[in-house]
C-alpha positions as CSV (number, residue, x, y, z in Angstrom):
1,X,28.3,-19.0,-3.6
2,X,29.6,-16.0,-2.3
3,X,29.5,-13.9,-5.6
4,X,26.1,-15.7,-6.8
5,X,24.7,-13.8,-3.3
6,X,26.9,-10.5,-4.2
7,X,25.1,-10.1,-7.7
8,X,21.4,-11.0,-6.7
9,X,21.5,-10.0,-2.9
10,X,18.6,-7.1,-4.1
11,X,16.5,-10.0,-5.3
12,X,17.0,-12.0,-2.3
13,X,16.1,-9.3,-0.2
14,X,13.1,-8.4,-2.3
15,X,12.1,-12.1,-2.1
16,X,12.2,-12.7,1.3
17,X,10.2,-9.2,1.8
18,X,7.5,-10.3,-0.8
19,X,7.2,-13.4,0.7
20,X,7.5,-12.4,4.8
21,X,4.9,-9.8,3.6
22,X,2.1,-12.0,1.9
23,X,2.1,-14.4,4.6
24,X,1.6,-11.9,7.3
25,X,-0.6,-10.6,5.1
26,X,-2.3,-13.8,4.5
27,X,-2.3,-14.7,8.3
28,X,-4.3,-11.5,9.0
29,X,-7.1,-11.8,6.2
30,X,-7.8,-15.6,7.6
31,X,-7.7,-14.8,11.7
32,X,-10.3,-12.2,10.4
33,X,-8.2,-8.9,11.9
34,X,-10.2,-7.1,8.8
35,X,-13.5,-7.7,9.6
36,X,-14.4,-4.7,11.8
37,X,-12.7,-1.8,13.4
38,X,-13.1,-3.5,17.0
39,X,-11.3,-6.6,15.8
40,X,-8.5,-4.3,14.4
41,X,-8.2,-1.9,16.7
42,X,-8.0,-4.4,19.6
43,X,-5.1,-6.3,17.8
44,X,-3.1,-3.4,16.7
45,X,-3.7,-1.7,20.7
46,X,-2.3,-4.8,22.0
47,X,1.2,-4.2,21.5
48,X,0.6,-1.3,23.9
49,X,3.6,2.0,23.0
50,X,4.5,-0.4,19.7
51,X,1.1,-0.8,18.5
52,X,2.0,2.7,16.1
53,X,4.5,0.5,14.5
54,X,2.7,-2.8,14.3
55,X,-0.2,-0.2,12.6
56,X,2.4,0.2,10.0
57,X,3.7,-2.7,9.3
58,X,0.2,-4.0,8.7
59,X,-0.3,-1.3,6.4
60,X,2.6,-1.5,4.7
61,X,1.4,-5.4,4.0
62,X,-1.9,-4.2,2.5
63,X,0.0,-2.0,-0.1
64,X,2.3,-5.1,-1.3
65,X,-0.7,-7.5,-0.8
66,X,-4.2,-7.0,-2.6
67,X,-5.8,-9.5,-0.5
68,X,-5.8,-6.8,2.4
69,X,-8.5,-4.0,2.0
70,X,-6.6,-0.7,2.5
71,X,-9.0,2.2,2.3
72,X,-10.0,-0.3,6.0
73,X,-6.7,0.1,6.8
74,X,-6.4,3.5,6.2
75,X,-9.8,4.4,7.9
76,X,-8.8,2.0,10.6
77,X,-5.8,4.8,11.4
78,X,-8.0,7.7,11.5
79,X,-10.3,6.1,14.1
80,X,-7.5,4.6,16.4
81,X,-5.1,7.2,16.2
82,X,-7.0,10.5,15.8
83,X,-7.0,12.8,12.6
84,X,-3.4,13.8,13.0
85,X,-1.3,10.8,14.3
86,X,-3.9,8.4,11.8
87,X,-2.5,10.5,9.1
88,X,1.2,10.7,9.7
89,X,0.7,6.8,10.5
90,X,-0.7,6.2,7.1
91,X,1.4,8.6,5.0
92,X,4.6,6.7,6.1
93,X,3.5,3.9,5.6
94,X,1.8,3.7,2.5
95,X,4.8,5.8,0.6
96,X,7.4,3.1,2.3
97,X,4.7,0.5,0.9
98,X,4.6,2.1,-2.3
99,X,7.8,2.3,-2.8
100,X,8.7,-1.8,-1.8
101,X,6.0,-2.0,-4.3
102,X,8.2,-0.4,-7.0
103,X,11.5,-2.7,-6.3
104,X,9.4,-6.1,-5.9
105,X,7.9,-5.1,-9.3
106,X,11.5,-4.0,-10.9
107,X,13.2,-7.0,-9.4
108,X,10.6,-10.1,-10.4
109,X,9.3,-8.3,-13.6
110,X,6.0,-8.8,-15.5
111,X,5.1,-12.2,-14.0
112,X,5.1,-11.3,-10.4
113,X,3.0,-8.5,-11.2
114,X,0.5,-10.7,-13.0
115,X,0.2,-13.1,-10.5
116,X,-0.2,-10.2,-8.0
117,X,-2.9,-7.9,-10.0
118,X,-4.1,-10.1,-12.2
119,X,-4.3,-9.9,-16.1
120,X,-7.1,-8.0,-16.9
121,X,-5.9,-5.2,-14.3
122,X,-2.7,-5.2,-15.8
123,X,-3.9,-5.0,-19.9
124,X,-6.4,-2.5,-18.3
125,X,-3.4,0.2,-18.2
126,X,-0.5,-1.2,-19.5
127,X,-0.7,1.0,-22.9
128,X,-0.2,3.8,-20.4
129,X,3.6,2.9,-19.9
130,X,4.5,3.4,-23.6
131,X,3.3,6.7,-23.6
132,X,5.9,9.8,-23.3
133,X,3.2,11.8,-20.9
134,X,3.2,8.8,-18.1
135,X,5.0,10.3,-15.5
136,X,2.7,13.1,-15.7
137,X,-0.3,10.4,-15.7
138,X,1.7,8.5,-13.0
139,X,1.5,11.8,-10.8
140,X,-2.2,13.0,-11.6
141,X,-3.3,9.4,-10.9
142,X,-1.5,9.2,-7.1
143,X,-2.5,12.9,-6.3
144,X,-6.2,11.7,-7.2
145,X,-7.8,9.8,-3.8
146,X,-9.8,6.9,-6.2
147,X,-6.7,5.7,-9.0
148,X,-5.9,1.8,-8.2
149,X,-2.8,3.1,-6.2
150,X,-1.3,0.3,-5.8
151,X,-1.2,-1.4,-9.1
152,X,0.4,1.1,-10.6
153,X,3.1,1.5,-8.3
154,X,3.4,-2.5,-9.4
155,X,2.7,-1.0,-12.9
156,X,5.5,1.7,-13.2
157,X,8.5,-0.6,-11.8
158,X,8.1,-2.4,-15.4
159,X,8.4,0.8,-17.0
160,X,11.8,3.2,-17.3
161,X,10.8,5.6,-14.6
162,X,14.2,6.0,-12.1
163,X,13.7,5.1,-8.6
164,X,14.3,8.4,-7.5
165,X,11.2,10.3,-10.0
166,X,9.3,7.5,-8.6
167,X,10.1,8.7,-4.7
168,X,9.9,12.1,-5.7
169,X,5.7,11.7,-6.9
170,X,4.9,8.9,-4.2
171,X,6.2,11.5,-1.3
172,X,4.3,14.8,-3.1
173,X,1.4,13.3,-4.5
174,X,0.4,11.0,-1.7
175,X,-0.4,13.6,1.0
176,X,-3.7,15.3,-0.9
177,X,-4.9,11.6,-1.9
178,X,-4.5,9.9,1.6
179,X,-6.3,12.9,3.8
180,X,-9.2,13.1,1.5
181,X,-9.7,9.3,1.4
182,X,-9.3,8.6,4.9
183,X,-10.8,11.4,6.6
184,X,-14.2,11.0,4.1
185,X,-14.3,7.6,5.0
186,X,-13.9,8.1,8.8
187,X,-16.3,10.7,8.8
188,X,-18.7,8.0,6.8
189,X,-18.1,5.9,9.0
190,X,-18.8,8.3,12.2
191,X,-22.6,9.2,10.6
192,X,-23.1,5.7,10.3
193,X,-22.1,5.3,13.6
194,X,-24.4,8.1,14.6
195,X,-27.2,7.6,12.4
196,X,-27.7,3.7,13.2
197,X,-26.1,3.3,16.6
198,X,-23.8,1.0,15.7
């Protein structure tokens, strides 16, 4: 027993994260925490001095699970926590989400992935990992604020990219992407607030 946990304690880990994650995950989508920013901002606001951290961890669960709508999430941020703090909040998060991402996909393998993107997703852009420019594709495509982010961070742990060149792009790419998105979708979301009185 002791060596069966010694060889396979990364998977265990990565098991119990995937699983602890979609059920929060899960939990949130049905108790409707998604639905509006007042909803959200009341739950994560809650938790008083931790609420930064409970922010986090609930973005962190939208990266792993697709059921979670995480440009919300990342909006969400912006509006609760200001321009500066929203986007510290989210860039932590979503690289540390990105990169559990990466080990859930290397660990479980081409199954888990399926069952977590879906088929068509995944034979949308799965030619892309044979090629010998992917890494650079990899990088343009997290830099860019509208590539499906997230699936193919699920995408590249099936392919032969180390963990570290994966880091490397998730922490120097991601800036650019998440200020654009989120701060063009709070400010969206401001003139709509404006404009209709909301």
């Amino acid at each position: 027993m002791k060596n069966f946990l010694k060889k396979n304690i990364h998977n265990i880990i990565s098991l119990i994260v995937l699983v602890v994650l979609t059920a929060l995950g899960w939990f949130g989508y049905k108790k409707g925490l998604f639905n509006s920013v007042d909803t959200f901002r009341e739950f994560i606001l809650s938790y008083g001095t931790a609420s930064y951290i409970i922010f986090m961890i609930v973005n962190i669960i939208q990266v792993v699970v697709p059921i979670i709508p995480g440009g919300a999430t990342l909006v969400f941020g912006v509006i609760i926590f200001g321009p500066v703090w929203g986007f510290i909040y989210n860039y932590i998060s979503v690289c540390l989400g990105s990169i559990i991402v990466f080990l859930i996909s290397r660990t479980f393998g081409k199954s888990v992935v399926l069952k977590i993107v879906g088929e068509e997703t995944y034979n949308k852009y799965k030619s892309k990992l044979d090629e010998d420019k992917y890494e650079k594709f990899f990088a343009i495509a997290i830099l860019l604020p509208v590539a499906p982010d997230d699936f193919l961070c699920y995408l590249t742990g099936l392919g032969n990219m180390s963990l570290k060149k994966f880091v490397t792009i998730i922490l120097l790419c991601k800036p650019p992407s998440l200020f654009l998105y989120s701060m063009a979708m709070a400010m969206g979301f401001d003139w709509l607030i404006t404009k209709f009185n909301f």
